[in-house]
N, CA, C and O atoms as a printed pandas DataFrame, in Angstrom:
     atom_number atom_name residue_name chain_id  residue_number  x_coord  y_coord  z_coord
0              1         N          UNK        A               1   94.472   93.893  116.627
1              2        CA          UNK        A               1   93.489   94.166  115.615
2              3         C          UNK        A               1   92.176   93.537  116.069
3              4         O          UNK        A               1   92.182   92.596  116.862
4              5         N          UNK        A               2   90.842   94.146  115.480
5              6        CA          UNK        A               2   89.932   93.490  116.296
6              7         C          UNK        A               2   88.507   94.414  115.268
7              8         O          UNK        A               2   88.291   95.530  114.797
8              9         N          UNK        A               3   87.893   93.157  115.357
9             10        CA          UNK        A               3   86.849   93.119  114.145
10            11         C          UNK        A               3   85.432   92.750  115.204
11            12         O          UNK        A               3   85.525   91.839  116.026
12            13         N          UNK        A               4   84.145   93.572  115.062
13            14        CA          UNK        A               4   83.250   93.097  115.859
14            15         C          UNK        A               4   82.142   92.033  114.629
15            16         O          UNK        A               4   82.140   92.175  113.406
16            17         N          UNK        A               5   81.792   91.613  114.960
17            18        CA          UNK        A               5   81.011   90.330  114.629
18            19         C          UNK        A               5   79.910   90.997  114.517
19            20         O          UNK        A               5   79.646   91.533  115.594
20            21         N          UNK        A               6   79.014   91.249  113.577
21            22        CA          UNK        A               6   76.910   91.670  113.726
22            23         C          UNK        A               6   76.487   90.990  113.074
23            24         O          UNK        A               6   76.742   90.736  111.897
24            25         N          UNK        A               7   75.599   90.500  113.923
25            26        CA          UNK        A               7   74.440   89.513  113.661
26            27         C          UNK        A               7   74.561   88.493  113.527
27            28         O          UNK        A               7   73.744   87.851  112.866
28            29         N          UNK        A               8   75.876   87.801  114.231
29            30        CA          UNK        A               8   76.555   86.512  113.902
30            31         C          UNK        A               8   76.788   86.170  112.416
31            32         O          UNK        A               8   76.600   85.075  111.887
32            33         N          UNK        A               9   77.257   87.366  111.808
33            34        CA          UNK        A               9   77.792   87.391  110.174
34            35         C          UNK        A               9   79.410   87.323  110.399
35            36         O          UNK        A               9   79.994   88.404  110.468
36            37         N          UNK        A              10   80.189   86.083  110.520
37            38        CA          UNK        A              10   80.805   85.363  110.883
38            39         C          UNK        A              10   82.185   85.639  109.315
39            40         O          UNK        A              10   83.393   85.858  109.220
40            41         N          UNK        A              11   81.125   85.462  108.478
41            42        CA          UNK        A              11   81.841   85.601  106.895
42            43         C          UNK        A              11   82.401   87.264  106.841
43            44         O          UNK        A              11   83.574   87.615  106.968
44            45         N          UNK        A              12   81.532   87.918  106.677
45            46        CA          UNK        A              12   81.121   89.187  106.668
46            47         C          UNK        A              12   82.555   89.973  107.566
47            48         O          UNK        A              12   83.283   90.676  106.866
48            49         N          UNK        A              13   82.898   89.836  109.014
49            50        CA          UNK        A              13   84.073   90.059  109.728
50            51         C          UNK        A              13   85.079   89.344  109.161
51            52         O          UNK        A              13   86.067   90.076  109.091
52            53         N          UNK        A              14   85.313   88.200  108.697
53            54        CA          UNK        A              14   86.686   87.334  108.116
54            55         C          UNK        A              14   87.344   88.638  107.418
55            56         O          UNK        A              14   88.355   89.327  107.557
56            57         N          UNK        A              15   85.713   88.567  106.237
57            58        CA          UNK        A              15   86.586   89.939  104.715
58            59         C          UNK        A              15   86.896   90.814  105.422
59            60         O          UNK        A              15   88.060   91.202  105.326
60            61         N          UNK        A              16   85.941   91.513  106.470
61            62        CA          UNK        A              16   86.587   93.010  107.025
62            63         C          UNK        A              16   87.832   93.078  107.914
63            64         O          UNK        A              16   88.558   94.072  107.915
64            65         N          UNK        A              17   88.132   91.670  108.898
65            66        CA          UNK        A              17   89.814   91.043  108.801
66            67         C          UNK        A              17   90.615   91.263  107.481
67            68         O          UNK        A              17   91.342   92.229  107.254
68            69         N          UNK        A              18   90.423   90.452  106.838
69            70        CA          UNK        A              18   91.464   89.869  106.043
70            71         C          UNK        A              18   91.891   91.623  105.371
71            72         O          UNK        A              18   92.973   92.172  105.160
72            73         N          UNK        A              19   90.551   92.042  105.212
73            74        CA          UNK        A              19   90.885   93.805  104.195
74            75         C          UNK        A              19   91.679   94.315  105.024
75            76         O          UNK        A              19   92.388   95.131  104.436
76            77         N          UNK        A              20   92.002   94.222  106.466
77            78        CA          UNK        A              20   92.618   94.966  107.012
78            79         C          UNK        A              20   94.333   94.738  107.720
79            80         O          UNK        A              20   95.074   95.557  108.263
80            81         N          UNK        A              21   94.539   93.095  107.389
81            82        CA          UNK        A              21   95.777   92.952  107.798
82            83         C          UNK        A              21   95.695   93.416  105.787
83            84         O          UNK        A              21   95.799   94.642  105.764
84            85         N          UNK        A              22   95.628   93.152  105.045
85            86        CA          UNK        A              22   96.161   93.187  103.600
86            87         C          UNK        A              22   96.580   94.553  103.924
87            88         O          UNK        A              22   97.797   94.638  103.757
88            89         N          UNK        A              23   95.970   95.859  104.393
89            90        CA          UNK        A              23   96.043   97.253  104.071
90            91         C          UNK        A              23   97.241   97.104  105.137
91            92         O          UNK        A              23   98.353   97.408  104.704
92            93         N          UNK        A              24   97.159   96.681  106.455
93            94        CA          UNK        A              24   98.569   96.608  107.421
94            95         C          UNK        A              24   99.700   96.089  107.128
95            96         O          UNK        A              24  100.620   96.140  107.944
96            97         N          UNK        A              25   99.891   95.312  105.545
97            98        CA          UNK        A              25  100.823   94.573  105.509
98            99         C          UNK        A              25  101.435   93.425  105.880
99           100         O          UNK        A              25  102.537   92.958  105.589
100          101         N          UNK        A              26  100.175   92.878  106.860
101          102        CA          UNK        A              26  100.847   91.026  107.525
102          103         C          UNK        A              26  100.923   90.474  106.611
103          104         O          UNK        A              26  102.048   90.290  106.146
104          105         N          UNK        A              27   99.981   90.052  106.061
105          106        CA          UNK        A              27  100.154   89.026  104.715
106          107         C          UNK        A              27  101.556   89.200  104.077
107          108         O          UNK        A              27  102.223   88.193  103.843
108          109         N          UNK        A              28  101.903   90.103  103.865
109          110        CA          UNK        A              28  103.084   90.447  102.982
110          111         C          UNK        A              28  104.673   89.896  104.414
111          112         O          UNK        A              28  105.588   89.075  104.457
112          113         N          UNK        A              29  104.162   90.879  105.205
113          114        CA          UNK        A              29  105.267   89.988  106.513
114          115         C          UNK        A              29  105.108   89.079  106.200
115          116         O          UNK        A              29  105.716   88.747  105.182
116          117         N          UNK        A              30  104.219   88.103  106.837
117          118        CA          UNK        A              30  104.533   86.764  106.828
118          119         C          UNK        A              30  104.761   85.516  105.818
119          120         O          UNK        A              30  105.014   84.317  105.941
120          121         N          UNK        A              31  104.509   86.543  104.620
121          122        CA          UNK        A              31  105.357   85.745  103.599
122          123         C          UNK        A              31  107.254   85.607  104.071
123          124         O          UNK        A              31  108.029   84.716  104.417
124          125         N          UNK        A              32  107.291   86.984  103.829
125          126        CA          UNK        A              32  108.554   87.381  104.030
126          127         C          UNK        A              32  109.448   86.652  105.132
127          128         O          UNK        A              32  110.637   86.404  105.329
128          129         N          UNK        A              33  108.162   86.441  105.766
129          130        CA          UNK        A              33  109.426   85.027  107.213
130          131         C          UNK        A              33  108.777   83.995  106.756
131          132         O          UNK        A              33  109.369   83.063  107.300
132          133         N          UNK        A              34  108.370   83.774  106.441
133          134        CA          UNK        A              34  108.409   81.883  105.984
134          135         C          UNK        A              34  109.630   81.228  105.308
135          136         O          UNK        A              34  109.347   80.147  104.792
136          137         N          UNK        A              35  110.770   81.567  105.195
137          138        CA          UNK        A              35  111.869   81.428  104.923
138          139         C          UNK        A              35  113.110   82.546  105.264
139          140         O          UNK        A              35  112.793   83.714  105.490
140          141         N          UNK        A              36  114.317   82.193  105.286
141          142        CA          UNK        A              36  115.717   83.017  105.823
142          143         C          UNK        A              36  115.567   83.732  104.867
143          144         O          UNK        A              36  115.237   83.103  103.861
144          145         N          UNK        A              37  115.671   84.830  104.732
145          146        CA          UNK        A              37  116.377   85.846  103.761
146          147         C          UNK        A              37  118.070   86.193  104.057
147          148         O          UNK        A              37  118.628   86.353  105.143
148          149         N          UNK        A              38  118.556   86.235  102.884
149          150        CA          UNK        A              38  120.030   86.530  103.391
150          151         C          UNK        A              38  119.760   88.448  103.722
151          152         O          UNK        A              38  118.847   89.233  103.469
152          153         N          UNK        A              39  120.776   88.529  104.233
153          154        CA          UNK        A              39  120.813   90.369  104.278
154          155         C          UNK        A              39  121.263   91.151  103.224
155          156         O          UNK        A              39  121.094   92.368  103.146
156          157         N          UNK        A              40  122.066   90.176  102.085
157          158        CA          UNK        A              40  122.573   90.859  100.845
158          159         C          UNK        A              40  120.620   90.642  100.055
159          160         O          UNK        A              40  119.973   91.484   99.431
160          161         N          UNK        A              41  120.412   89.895  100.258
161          162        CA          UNK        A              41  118.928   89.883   99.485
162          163         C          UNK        A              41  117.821   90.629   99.627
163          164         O          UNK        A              41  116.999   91.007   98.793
164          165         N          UNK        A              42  117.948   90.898  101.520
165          166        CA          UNK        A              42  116.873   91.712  101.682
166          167         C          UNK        A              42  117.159   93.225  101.491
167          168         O          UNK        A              42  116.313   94.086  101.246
168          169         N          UNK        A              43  119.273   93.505  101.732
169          170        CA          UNK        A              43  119.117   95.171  101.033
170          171         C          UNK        A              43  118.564   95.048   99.373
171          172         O          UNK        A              43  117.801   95.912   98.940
172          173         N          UNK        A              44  118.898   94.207   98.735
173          174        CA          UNK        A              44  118.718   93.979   97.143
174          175         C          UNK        A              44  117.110   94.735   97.008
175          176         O          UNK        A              44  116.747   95.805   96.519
176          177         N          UNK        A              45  116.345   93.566   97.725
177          178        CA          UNK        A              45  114.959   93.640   97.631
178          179         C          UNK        A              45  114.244   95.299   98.297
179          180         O          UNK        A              45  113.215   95.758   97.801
180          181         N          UNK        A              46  114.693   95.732   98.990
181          182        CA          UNK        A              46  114.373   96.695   99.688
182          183         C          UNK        A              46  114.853   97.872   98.734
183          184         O          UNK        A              46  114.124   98.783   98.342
184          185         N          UNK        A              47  115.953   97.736   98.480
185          186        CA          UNK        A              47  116.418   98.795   96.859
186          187         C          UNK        A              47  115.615   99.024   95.751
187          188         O          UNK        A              47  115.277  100.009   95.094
188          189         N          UNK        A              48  115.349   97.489   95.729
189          190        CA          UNK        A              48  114.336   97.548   94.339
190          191         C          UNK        A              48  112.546   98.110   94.462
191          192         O          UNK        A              48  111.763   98.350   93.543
192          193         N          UNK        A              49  112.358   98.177   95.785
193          194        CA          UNK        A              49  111.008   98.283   96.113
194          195         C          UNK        A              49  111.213  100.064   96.457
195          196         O          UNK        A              49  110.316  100.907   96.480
196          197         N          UNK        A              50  112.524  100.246   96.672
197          198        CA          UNK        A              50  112.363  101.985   97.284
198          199         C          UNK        A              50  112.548  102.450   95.483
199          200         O          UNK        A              50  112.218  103.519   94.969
200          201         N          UNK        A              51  112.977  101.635   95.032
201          202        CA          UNK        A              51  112.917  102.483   93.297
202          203         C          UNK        A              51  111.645  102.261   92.950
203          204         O          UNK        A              51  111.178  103.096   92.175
204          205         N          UNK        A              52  110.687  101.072   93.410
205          206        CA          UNK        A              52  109.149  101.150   92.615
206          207         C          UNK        A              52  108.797  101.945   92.792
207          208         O          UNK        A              52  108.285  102.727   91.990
208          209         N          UNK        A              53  109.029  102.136   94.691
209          210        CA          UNK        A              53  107.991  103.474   94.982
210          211         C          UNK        A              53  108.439  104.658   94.526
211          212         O          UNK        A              53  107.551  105.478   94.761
212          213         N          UNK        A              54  109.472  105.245   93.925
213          214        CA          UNK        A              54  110.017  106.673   93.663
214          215         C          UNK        A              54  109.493  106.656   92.286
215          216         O          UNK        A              54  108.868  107.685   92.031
216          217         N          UNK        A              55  109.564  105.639   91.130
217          218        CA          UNK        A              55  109.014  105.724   90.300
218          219         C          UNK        A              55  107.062  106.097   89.976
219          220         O          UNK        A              55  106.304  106.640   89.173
220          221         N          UNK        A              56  107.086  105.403   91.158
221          222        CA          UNK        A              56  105.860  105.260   91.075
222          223         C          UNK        A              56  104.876  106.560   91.634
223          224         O          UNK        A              56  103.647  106.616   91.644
224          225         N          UNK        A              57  105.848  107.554   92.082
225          226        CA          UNK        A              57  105.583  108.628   92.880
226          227         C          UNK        A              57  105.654  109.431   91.476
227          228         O          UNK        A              57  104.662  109.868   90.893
228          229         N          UNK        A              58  106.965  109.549   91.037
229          230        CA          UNK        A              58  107.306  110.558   89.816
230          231         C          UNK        A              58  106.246  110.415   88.852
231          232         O          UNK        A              58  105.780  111.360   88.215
232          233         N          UNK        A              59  105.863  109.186   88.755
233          234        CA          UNK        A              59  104.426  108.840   87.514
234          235         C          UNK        A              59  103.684  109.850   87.712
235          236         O          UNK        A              59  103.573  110.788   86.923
236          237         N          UNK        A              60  103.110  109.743   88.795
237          238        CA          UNK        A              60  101.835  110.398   89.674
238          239         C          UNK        A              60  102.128  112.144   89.467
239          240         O          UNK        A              60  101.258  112.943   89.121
240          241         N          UNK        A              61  103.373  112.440   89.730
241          242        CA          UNK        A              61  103.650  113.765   89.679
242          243         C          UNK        A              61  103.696  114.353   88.373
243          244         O          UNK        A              61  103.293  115.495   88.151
244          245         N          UNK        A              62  104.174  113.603   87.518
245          246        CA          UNK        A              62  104.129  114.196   86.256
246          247         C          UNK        A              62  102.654  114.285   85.623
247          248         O          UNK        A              62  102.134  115.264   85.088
248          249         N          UNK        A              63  101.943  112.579   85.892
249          250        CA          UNK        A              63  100.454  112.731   85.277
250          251         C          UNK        A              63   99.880  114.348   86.042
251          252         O          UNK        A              63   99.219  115.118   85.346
252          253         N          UNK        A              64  100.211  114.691   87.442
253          254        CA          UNK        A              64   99.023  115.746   87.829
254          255         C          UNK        A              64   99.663  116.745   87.370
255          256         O          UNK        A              64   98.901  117.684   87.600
256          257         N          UNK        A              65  100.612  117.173   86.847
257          258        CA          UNK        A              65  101.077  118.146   85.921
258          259         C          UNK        A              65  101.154  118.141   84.656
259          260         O          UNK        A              65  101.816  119.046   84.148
260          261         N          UNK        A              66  100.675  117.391   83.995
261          262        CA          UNK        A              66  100.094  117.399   82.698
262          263         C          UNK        A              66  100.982  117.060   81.752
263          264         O          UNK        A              66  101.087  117.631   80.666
264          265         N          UNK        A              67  101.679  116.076   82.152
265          266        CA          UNK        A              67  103.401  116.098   80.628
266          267         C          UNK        A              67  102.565  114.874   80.448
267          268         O          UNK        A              67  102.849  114.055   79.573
């Protein structure tokens, strides 16, 4: 990943970093290894996140069809 620096606006590249591992998902990795997960936890967790997203899809589908 790689962010150019203008005008020695030093701050300015951090945010346009940081916006872009957030949209890649590191932040969220490296939560996720900062400790063992068991494998019964991470199918658990991975179940529960493939139902947010299906829900969260069906929302969307129904709002653009008008129910």
């Amino acid at each position: 990943m790689q962010v150019v620096v203008r005008d020695n606006n030093v701050d300015q590249a951090l945010k346009v970093l940081k916006k872009k591992m957030q949209r890649e998902g590191i932040f969220r990795e490296m939560k996720l290894r900062r400790s063992y997960e068991k494998p019964s936890e991470r199918r658990a967790r991975e179940k529960a996140e493939a139902l947010r997203r299906a829900r969260k899809l069906e929302r969307k589908r129904l709002e653009r069809e008008g129910f």
